[in-house]
MARBAVO-306472 format. One record per residue: residue in three letters; x, y, z of N, C-alpha, C, O in turn. Coordinates in nm, 3 decimals, decimal comma, always signed. Layout:
<atoms>
 code     n.X     n.Y     n.Z    ca.X    ca.Y    ca.Z     c.X     c.Y     c.Z     o.X     o.Y     o.Z
  ALA       X       Y       Z       X       Y       Z       X       Y       Z       X       Y       Z
...
</atoms>
This chain:
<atoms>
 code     n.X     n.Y     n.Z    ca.X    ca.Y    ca.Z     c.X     c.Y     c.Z     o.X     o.Y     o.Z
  UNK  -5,906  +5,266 +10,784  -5,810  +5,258 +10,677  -5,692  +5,169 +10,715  -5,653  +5,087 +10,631
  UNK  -5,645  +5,176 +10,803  -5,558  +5,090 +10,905  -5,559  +4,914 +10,869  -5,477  +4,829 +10,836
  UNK  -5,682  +4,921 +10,894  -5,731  +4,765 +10,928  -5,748  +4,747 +10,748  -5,642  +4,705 +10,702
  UNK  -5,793  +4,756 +10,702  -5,791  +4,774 +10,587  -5,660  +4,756 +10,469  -5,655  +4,690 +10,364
  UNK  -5,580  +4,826 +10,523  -5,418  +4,808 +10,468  -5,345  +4,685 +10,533  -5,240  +4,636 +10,491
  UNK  -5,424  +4,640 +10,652  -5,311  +4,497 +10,723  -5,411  +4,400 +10,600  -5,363  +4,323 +10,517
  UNK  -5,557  +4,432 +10,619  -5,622  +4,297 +10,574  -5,558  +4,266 +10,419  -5,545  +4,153 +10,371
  UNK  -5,523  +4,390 +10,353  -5,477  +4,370 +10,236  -5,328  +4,286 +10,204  -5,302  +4,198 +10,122
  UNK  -5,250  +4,353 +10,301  -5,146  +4,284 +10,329  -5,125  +4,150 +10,344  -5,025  +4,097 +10,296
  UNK  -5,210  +4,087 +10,408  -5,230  +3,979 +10,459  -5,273  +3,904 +10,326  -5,198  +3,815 +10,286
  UNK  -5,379  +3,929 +10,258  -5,428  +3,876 +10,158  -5,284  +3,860 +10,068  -5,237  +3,750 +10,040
  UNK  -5,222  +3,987 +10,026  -5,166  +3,967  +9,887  -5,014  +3,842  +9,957  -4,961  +3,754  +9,889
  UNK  -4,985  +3,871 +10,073  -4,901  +3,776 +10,135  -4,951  +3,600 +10,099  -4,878  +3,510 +10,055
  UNK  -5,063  +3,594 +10,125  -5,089  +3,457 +10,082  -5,091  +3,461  +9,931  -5,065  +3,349  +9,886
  UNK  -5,104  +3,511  +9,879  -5,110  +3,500  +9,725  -4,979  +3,466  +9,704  -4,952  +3,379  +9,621
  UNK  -4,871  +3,534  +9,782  -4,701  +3,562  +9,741  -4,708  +3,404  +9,733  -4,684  +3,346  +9,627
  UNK  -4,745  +3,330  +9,857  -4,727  +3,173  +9,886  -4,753  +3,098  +9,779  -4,675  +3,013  +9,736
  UNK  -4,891  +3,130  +9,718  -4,970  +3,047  +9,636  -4,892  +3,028  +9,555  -4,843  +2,915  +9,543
  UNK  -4,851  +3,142  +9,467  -4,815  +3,209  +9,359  -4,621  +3,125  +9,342  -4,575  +3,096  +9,232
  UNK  -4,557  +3,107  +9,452  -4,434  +3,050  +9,493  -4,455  +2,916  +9,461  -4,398  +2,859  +9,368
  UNK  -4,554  +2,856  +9,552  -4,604  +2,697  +9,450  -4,643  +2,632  +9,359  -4,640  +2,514  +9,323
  UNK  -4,698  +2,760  +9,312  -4,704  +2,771  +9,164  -4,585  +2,744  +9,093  -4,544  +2,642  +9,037
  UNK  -4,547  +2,837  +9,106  -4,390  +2,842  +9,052  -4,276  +2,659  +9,091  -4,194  +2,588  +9,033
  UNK  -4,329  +2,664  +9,191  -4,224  +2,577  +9,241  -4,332  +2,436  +9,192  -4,263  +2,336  +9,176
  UNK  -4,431  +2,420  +9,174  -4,504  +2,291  +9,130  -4,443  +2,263  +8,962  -4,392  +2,160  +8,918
  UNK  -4,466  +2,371  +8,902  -4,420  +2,392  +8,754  -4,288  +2,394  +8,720  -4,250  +2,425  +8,606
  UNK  -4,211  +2,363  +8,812  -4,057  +2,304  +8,853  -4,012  +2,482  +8,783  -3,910  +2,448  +8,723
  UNK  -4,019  +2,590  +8,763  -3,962  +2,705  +8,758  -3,970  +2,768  +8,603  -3,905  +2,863  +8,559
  UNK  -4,091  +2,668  +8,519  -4,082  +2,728  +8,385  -4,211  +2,809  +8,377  -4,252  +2,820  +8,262
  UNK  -4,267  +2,854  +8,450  -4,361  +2,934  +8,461  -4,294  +3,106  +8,454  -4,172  +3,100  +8,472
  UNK  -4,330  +3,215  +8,438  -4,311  +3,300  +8,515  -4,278  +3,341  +8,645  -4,382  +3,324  +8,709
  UNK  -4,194  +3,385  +8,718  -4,139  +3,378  +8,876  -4,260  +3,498  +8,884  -4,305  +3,481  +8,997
  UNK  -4,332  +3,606  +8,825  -4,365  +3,744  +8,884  -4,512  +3,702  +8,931  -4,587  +3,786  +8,980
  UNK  -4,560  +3,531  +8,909  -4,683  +3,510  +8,989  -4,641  +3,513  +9,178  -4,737  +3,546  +9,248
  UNK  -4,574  +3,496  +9,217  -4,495  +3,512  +9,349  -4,423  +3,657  +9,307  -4,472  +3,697  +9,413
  UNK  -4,379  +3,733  +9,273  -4,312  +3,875  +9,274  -4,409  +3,992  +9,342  -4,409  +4,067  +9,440
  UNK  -4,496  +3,959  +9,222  -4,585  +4,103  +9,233  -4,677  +4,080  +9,346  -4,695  +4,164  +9,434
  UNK  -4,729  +3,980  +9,343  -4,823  +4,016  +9,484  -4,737  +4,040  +9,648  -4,804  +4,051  +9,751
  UNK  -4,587  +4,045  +9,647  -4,509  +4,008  +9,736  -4,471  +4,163  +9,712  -4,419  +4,220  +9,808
  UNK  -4,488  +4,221  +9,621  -4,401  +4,388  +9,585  -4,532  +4,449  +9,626  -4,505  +4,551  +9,689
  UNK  -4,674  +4,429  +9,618  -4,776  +4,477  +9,633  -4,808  +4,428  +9,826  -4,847  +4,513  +9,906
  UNK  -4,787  +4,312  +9,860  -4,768  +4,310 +10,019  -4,661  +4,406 +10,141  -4,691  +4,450 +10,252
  UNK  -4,576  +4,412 +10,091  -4,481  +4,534 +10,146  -4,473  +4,670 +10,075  -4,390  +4,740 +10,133
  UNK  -4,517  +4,720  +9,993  -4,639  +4,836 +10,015  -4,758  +4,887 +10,125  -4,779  +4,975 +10,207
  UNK  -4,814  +4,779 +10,072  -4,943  +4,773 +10,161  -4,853  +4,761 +10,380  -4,883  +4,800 +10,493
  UNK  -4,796  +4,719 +10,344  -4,729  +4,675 +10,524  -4,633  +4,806 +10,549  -4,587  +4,837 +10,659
  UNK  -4,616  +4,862 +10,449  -4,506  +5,048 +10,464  -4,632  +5,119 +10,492  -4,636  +5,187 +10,595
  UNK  -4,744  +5,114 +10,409  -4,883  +5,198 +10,453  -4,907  +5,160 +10,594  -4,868  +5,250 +10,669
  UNK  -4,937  +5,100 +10,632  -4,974  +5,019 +10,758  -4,884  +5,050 +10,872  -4,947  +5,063 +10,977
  UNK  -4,707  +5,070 +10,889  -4,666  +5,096 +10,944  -4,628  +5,245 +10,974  -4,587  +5,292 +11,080
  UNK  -4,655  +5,316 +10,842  -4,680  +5,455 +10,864  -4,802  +5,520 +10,926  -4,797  +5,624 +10,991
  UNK  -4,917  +5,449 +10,899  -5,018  +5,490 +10,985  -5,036  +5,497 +11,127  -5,130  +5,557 +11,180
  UNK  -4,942  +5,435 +11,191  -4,944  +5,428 +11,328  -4,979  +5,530 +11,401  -4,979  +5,521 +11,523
</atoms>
């Protein structure tokens, strides 16, 4: 479950990135919550992960 909650982490973290260039390619008239939410859903997942210890 451990490994599982980093791999997720990890994933939605790159999305945060994607999701930021997104934003930032579309010079900022896009929605900002394509970079939000997967970044609110990565530090979740990294509070699970650090509680499991």
């Amino acid at each position: 479950m451990k490994k599982a909650a980093l791999a997720l982490t990890i994933i939605f973290i790159i999305l945060t990135f994607v999701g930021a260039g997104y934003v930032l390619m579309n010079e900022g008239k896009v929605n900002a919550g394509y970079a939000v939410v997967p970044m609110v859903f990565a530090l979740a997942g990294f509070a699970f992960y650090r509680k499991k210890c």
